[in-house]
Every structure is written in structure tokens, then in C-alpha cells.
C-alpha positions as a LaTeX table, in Angstrom:
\begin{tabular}{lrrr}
\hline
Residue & $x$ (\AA) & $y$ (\AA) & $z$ (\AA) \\
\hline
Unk1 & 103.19 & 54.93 & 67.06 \\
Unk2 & 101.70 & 54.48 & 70.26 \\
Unk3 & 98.26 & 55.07 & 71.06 \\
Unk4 & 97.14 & 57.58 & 73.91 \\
Unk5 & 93.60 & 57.43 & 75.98 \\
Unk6 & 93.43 & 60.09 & 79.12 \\
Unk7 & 91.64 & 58.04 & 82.21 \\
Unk8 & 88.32 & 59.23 & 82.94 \\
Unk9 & 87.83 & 62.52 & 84.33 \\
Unk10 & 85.49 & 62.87 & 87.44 \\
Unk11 & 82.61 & 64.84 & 86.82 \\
Unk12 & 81.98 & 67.81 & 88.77 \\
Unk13 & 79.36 & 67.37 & 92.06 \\
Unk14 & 77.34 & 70.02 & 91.09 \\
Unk15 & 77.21 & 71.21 & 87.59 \\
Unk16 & 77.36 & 74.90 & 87.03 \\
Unk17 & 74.88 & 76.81 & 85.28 \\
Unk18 & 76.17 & 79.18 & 82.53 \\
Unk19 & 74.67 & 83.00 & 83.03 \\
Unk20 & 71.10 & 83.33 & 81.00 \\
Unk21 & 72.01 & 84.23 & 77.74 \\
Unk22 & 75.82 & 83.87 & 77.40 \\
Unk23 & 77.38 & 82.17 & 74.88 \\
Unk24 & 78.48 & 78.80 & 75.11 \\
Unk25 & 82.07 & 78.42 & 75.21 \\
Unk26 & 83.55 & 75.73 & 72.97 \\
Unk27 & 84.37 & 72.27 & 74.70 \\
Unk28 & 88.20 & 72.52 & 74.40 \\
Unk29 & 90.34 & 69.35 & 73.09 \\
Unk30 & 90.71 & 66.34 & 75.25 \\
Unk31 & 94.79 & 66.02 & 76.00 \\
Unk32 & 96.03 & 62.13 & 75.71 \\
Unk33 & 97.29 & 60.80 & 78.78 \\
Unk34 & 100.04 & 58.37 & 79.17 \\
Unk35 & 100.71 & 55.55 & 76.66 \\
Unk36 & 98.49 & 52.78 & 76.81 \\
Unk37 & 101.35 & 50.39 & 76.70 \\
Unk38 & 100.70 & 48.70 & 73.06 \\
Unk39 & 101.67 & 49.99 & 69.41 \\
Unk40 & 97.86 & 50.84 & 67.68 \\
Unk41 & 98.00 & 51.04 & 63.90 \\
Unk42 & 97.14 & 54.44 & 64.09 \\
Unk43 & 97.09 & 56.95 & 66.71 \\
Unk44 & 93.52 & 57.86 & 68.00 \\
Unk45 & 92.70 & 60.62 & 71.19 \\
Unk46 & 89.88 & 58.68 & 73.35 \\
Unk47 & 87.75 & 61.63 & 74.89 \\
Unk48 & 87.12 & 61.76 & 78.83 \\
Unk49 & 83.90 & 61.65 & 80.32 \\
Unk50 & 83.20 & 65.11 & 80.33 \\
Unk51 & 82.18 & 67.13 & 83.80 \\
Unk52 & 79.28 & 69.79 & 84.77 \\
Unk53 & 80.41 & 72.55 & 83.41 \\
Unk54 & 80.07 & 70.72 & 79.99 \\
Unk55 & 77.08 & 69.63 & 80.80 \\
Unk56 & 75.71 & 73.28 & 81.82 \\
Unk57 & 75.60 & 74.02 & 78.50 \\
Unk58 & 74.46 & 70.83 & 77.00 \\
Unk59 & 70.74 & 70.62 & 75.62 \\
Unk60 & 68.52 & 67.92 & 73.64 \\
Unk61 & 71.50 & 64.90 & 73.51 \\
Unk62 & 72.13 & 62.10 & 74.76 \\
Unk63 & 68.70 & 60.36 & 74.85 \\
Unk64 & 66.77 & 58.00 & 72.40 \\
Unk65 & 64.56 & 60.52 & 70.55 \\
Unk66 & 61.08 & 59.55 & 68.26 \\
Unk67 & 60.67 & 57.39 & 65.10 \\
Unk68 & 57.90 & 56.44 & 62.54 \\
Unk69 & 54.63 & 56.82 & 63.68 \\
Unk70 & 53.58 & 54.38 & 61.35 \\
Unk71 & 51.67 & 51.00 & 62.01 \\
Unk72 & 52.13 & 47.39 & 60.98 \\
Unk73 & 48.83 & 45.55 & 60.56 \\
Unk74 & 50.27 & 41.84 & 60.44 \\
Unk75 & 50.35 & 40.36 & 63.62 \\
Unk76 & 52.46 & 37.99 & 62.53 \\
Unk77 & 55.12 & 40.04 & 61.57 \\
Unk78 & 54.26 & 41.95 & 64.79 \\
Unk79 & 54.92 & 38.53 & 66.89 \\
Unk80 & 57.82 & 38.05 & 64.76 \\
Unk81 & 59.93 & 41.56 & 65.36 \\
Unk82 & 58.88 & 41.39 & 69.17 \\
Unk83 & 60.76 & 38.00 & 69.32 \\
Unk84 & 63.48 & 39.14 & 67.46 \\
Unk85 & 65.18 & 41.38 & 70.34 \\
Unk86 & 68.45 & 40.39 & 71.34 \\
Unk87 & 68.19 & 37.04 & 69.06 \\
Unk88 & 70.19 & 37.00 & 65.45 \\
Unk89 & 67.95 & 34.05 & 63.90 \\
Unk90 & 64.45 & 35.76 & 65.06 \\
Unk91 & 65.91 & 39.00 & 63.29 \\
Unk92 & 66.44 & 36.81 & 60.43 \\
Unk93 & 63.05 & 35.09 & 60.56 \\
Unk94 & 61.12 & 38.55 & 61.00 \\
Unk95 & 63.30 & 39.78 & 57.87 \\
Unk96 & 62.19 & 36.67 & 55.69 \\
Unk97 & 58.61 & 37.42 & 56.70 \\
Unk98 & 59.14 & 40.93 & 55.23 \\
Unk99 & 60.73 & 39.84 & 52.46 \\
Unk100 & 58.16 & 37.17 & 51.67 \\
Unk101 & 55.24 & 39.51 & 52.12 \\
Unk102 & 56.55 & 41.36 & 49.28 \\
Unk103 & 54.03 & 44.05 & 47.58 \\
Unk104 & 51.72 & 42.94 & 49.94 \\
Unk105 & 53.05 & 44.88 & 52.54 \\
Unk106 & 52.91 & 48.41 & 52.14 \\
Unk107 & 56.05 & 50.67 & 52.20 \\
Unk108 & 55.36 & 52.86 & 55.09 \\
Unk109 & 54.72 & 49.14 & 56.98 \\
Unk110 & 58.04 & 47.47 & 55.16 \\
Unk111 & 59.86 & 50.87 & 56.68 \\
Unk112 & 58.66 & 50.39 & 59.86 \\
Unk113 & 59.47 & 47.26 & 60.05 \\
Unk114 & 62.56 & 47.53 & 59.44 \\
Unk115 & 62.65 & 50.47 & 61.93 \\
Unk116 & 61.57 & 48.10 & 64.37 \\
Unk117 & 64.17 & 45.41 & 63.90 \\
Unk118 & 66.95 & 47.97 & 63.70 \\
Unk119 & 66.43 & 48.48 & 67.60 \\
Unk120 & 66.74 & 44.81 & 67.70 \\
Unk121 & 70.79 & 43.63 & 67.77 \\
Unk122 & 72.62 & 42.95 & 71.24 \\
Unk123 & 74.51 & 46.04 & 72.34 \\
Unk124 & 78.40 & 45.68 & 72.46 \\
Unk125 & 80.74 & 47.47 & 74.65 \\
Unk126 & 84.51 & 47.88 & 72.89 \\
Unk127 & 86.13 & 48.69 & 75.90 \\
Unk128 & 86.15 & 45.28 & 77.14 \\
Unk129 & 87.52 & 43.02 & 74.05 \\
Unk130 & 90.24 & 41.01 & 74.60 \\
Unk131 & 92.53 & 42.62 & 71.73 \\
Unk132 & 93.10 & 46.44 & 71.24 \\
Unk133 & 89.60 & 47.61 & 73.34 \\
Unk134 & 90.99 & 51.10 & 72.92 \\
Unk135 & 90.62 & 50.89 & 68.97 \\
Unk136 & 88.35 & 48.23 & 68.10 \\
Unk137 & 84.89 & 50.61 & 67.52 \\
Unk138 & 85.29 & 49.68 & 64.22 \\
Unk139 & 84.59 & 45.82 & 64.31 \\
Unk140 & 82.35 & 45.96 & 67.56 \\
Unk141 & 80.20 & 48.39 & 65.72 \\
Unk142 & 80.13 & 46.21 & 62.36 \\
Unk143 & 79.39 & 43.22 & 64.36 \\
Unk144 & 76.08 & 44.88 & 65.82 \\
Unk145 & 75.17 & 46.22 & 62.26 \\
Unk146 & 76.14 & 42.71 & 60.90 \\
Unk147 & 73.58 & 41.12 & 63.30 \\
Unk148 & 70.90 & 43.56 & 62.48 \\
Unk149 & 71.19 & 42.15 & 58.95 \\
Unk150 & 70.23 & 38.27 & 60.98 \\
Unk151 & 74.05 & 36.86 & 61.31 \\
Unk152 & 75.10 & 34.84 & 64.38 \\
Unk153 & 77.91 & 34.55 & 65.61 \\
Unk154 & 76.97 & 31.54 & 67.99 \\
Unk155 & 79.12 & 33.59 & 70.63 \\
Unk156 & 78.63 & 30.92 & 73.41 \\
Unk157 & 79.63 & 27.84 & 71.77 \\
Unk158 & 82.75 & 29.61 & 70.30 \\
Unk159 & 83.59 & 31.09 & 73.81 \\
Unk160 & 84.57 & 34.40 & 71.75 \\
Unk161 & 82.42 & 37.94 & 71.15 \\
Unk162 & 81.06 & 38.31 & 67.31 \\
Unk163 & 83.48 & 41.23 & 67.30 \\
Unk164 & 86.66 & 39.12 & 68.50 \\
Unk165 & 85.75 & 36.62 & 65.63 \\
Unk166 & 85.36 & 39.57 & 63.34 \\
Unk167 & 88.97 & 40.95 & 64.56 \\
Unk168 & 90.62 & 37.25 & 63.86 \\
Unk169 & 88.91 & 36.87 & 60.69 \\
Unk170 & 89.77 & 39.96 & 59.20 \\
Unk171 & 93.34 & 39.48 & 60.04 \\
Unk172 & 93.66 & 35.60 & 59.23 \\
Unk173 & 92.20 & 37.17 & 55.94 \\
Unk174 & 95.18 & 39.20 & 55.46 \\
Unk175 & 92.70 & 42.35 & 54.84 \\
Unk176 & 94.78 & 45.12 & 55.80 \\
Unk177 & 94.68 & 47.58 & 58.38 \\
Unk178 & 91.65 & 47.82 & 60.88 \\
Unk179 & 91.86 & 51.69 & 60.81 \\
Unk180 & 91.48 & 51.31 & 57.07 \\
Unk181 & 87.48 & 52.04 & 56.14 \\
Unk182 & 87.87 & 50.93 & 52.96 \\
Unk183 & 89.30 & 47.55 & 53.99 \\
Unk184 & 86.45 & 46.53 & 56.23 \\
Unk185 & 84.26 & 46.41 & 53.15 \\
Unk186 & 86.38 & 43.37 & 52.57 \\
Unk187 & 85.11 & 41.92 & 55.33 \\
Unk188 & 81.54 & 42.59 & 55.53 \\
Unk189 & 81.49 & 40.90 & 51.66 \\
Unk190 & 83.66 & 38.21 & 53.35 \\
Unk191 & 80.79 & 37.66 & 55.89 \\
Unk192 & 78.28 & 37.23 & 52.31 \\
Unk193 & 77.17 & 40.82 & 52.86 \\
Unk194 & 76.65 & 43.54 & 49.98 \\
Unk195 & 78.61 & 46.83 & 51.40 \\
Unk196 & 78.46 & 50.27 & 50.04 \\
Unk197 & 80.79 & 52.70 & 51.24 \\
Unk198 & 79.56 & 57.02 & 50.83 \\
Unk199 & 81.64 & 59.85 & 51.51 \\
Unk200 & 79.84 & 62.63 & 52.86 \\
Unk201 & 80.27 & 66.34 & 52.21 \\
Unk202 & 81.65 & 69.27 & 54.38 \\
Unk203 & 78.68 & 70.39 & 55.84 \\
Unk204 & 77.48 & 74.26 & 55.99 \\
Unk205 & 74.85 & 73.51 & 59.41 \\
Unk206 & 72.81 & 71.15 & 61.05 \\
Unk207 & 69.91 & 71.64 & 58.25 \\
Unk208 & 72.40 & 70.65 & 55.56 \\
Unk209 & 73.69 & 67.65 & 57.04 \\
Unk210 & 69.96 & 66.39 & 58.43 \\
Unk211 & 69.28 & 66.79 & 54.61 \\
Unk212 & 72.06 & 64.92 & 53.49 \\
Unk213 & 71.32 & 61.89 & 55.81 \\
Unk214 & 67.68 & 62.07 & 54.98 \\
Unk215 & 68.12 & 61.70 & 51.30 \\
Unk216 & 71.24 & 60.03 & 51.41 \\
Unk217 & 70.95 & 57.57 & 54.33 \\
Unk218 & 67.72 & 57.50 & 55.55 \\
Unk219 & 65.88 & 55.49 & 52.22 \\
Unk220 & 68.78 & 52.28 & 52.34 \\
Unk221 & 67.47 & 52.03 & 55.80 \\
Unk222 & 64.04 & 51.73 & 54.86 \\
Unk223 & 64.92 & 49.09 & 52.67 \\
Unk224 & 66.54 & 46.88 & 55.18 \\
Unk225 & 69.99 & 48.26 & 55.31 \\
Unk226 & 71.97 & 48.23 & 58.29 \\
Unk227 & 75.21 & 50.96 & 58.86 \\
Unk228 & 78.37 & 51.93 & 60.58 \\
Unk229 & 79.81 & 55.76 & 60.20 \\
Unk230 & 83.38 & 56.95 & 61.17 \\
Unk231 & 82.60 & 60.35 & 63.67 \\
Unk232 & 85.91 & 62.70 & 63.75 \\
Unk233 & 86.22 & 65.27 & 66.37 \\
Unk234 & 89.49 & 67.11 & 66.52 \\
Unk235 & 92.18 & 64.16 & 67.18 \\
Unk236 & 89.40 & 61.50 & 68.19 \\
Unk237 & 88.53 & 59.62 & 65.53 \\
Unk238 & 85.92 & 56.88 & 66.26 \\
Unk239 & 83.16 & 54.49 & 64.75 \\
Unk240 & 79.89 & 54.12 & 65.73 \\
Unk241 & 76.72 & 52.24 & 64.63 \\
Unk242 & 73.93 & 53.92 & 62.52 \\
Unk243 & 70.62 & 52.55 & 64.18 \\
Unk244 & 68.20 & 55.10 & 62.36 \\
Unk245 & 67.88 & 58.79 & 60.83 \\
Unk246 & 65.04 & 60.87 & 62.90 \\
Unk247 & 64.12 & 64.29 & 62.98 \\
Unk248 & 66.33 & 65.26 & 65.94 \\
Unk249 & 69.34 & 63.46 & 64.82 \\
Unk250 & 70.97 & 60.34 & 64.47 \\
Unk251 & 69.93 & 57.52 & 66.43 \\
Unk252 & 73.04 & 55.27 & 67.24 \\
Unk253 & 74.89 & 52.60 & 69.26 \\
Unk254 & 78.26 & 53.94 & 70.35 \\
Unk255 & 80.82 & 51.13 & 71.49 \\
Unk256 & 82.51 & 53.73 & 73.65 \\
Unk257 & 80.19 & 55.08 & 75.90 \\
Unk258 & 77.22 & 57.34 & 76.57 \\
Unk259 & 77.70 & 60.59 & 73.60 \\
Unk260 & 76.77 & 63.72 & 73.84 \\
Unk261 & 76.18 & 66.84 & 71.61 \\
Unk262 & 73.94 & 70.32 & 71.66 \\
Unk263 & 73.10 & 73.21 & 69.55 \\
Unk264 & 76.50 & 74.49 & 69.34 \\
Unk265 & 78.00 & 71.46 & 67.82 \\
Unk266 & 79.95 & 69.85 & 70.84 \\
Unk267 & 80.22 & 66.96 & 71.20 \\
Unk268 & 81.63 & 64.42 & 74.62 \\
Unk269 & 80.51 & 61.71 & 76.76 \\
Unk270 & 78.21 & 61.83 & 79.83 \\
Unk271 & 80.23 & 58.42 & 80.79 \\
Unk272 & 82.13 & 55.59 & 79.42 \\
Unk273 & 81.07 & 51.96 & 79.64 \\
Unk274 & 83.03 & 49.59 & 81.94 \\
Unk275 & 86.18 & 47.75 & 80.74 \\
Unk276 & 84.73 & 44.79 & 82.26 \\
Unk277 & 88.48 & 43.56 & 83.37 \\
Unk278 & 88.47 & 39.72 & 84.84 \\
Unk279 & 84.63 & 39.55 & 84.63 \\
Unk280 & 83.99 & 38.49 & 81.12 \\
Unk281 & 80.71 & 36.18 & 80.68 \\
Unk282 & 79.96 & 36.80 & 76.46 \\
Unk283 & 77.17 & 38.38 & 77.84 \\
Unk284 & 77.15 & 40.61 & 80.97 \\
Unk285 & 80.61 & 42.10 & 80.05 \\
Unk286 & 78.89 & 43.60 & 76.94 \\
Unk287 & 76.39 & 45.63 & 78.93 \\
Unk288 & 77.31 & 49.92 & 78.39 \\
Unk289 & 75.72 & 53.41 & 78.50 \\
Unk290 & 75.99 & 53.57 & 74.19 \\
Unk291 & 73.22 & 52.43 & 73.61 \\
Unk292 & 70.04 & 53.92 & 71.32 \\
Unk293 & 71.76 & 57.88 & 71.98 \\
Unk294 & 70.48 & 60.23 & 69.55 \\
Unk295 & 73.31 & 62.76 & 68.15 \\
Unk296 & 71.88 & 66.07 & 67.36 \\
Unk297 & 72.01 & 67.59 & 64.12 \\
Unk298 & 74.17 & 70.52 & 64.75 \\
Unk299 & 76.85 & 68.30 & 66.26 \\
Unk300 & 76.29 & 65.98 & 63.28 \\
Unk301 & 77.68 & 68.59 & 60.84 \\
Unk302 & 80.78 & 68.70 & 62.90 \\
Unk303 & 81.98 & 65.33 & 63.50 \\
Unk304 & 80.63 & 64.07 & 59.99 \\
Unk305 & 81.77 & 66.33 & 57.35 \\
Unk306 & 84.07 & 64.86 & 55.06 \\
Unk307 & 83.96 & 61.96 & 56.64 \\
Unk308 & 82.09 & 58.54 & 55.28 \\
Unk309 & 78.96 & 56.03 & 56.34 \\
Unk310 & 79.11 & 52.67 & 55.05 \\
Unk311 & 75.94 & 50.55 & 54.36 \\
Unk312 & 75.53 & 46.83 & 54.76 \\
Unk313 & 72.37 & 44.57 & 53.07 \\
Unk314 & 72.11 & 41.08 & 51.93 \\
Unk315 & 69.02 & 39.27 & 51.23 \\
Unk316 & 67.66 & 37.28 & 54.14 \\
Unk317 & 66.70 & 34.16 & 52.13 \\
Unk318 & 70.06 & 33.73 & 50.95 \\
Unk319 & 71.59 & 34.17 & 54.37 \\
Unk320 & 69.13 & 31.49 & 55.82 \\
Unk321 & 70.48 & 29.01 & 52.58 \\
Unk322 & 73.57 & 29.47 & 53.84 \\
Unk323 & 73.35 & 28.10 & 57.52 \\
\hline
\end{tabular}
């Protein structure tokens, strides 16, 4: 059936303050607009950008929050993560290093390490690909967790995004349907990855589902993993990259645009990124607002229970061999 995505709403001039001490009311459903003109696999509600009265009542999203406070002693390694930003093959160098340095670096250093390199991968805006932008989160978010892990996708010489390539791929592959979680494992472990896919619970509050993630998500990333999740809120049903677990939330790269959540659970966008329509470059076109946004606990256990995050690794030796 056909897909539906409202245009943008414009936000209000001023935005409205809600009387000290009232409630805050809940953000009511997003209402699809008119068809988008092609038949998606499955139908999906894109959110608008929301306005000021949203935003009145919005507190502590939206913005990259803290991290480890640890320290890395090898300036080596230091040199190598610093040159690793934006570049697939120095994230891959800087993860040989750590992989080489075995036992003799410590944990809390091989954790921040990999902390480090996880801010490291390109951004990538959905909402300009060349095939289905309205429902592609899915591969534009695995191909930023894919290049955490050190792949490239040598973008410029192929004249195509990693995530176009990923799209073709998976369907040349015969791999089912895009919407299908479970069938983008098959690609990921078509791409030499290992991938791990983990349900999560229905969650009682925000302190059971920063729990879950901290047990549950938080050590594979420590130990080099890289990781998409699939967010549900009401009729929008979206995926999103997994840059970290912190202690205000979940760090991430959103494909879509700028999110949004607060205390009461809400979740929305402050903005959406461009479509970038006739002015695509494989580079400048993938510029957006999604980048490093922190999504706070309480709105966490909303748009994640009963719904899944799937975890990507591979050894970075064996990726190099493979070149």
C-alpha cells in the first residue's frame, strides 16, 4: 500500500510557554498527508517538524550529552582516532592498533577508545537517496554503523552513496524485504560482518530501560561493536543509529532529522534534514541536523519497548585481509 509523509509543518514564531506547573499535554499523532506517489513495502507515518508549543514543554533533548571521562595514554592511538574522523580506512587502522595492543591496553582505555571512534563515521542524510528516501533509515543507518566497524564504500569512484550500494546489494541478493529487521542481518554478514539481533522488553520507566541498555547494550559497545535500533512511535516506525549509551540517554545518528524527546516521554523533531533535490555531490548532499542527538531516557522507554537493537562486529585484521 502506499506510503504517506505529511510536508513539514512551520514552526510557530514564538513558542509558547506552558503555565508553571501544569502538566504537559501529550504530543498528539502526526496525520499522513497525501500519497507520496510510489508503493513502499510497508506503510510508515513520517513525523513533521514539530512547532513551539511542542517545544514549550520540551526539556534536556536534542543535544549531544557527556561520555567516558576516561583517558588514553598512547599517543599513538591518540594520533590514530583523531585521524580517523570522517575516513573508513583510518577507523580501520585506529581499530587494528587497538586490537594489536591487546592486554596491554587497559579496558577503561580499550572502551574509550572505542568511544572515541564511534563519533568517527560520516553522517548520512536518508532523505536525499536516490531510491525510496522516505523509507530507507534502515540501510542509511547500517551503512554509518557499517563504517564505524572500518568498511568503505569508495563512494566517489563508484559515483553512488554506501547506502545506495547497500540498497542494490541487498536486493541483487534477493534478501527479502527492507522493512524486514531480521533480513538485514543477511546483509551485514553479506558485507563479512558478525550481526546479533536483541529484542528488548516492554519497559515499566526511563530507569528500567537506561538499565536495560546499560547491561544489555552498553558492554558490546565497549568491545568494539557498532549498532542500529528500530524506534516505534505510534504509526512512525523508523531506524536510527546507536552511537553510544550515556547517562542521559542514547546518543545517536538519526537519518531523518534533528529528534527530540523530554521527561514525559514525547518524542518529535526540532527539523528535518534537506532532501537535497538536483544538488547531489556524494558529499555535501549528505550534510543533516541528525547528527550526535541524545534521546532521553524517559522517551527511550516509549519508542523502544518491544522493539529490537541489532549489533554489528567483525575483527579489524580480517577486514584489512580482505581489501
Amino acid at each position: 500500500m502506499p506510503s504517506m509523509h505529511p510536508k513539514p509543518a512551520k514552526a510557530a514564531a514564538k513558542p509558547t510557554s506552558a503555565p508553571a506547573g501544569a502538566a504537559a499535554k501529550p504530543a498528539q499523532p502526526v496525520k499522513p498527508g497525501a500519497a507520496a506517489g510510489y508503493q513502499a513495502q510497508r506503510a510508515e507515518v513520517r513525523p513533521k517538524e514539530q512547532g513551539g508549543g511542542f517545544f514549550a514543554r520540551l526539556f534536556g533533548g536534542g543535544g549531544a550529552g557527556g561520555g567516558s571521562s576516561g583517558n588514553i595514554q598512547s599517543r599513538e592511538l591518540k594520533a590514530a582516532i583523531a585521524g580517523a574522523k570522517g575516513n573508513p580506512d583510518g577507523i580501520l587502522r585506529a581499530r587494528q592498533m587497538i586490537e594489536e595492543m591487546g592486554d596491554r591496553l587497559p579496558a577503561a582505555e580499550r572502551s574509550e577508545a572505542y568511544r572515541q571512534l564511534a563519533a568517527a563515521p560520516s553522517y548520512r542524510n536518508q532523505r536525499d537517496n536516490a531510491q525510496d528516501p522516505d523509507t530507507t533509515c534502515n540501510f542509511t543507518s547500517q551503512a554509518m554503523a557499517f563504517e564505524a566497524l572500518g568498511l568503505n564504500y569508495h563512494e566517489a569512484a563508484r559515483g553512488k552513496q554506501a547506502e545506495e550500494q547497500l540498497y542494490e546489494r541487498f536486493y541483487a541478493k534477493g534478501m527479502g524485504s527492507r522493512t524486514d529487521e531480521k533480513a538485514r542481518l543477511k546483509l551485514a554478514r553479506d558485507q563479512g560482518l558478525q550481526a546479533e539481533h536483541i529484542d528488548t522488553p516492554a519497559f515499566s520507566s526511563a530507569a528500567d530501560a537506561k538499565q536495560w541498555f546499560l547491561s544489555m547494550a552498553l558492554p558490546r559497545l565497549q568491545s568494539g561493536a557498532s549498532a542500529t535500533m528500530g524506534i516505534q512511535n505510534g504509526g512512525f516506525r523508523h531506524v536510527v543509529r546507536v552511537q553510544w549509551v550515556q547517562g542521559d540517554g542514547i546518543l545517536t545518528d538519526d537519518p531523518w532529522g534533528s529528534p527530540v524527546g523530554n521527561a514525559q516521554g514525547e518524542f518529535g523533531y526540532s527539523k528535518l534534514n534537506d532532501r537535497g533535490d538536483g544538488k547531489k555531490s556524494l558529499g555535501k548532499d549528505q550534510e543533516g541536523v541528525g547528527n550526535d542527538k541524545v534521546i532521553p531516557w524517559a522517551t527511550v522507554a516509549k519508542i523502544m519497548s518491544n522493539r529490537y537493537v541489532q549489533f554489528y562486529n567483525a575483527s579489524a585484521a580480517k577486514l584489512a585481509q580482505k581489501r
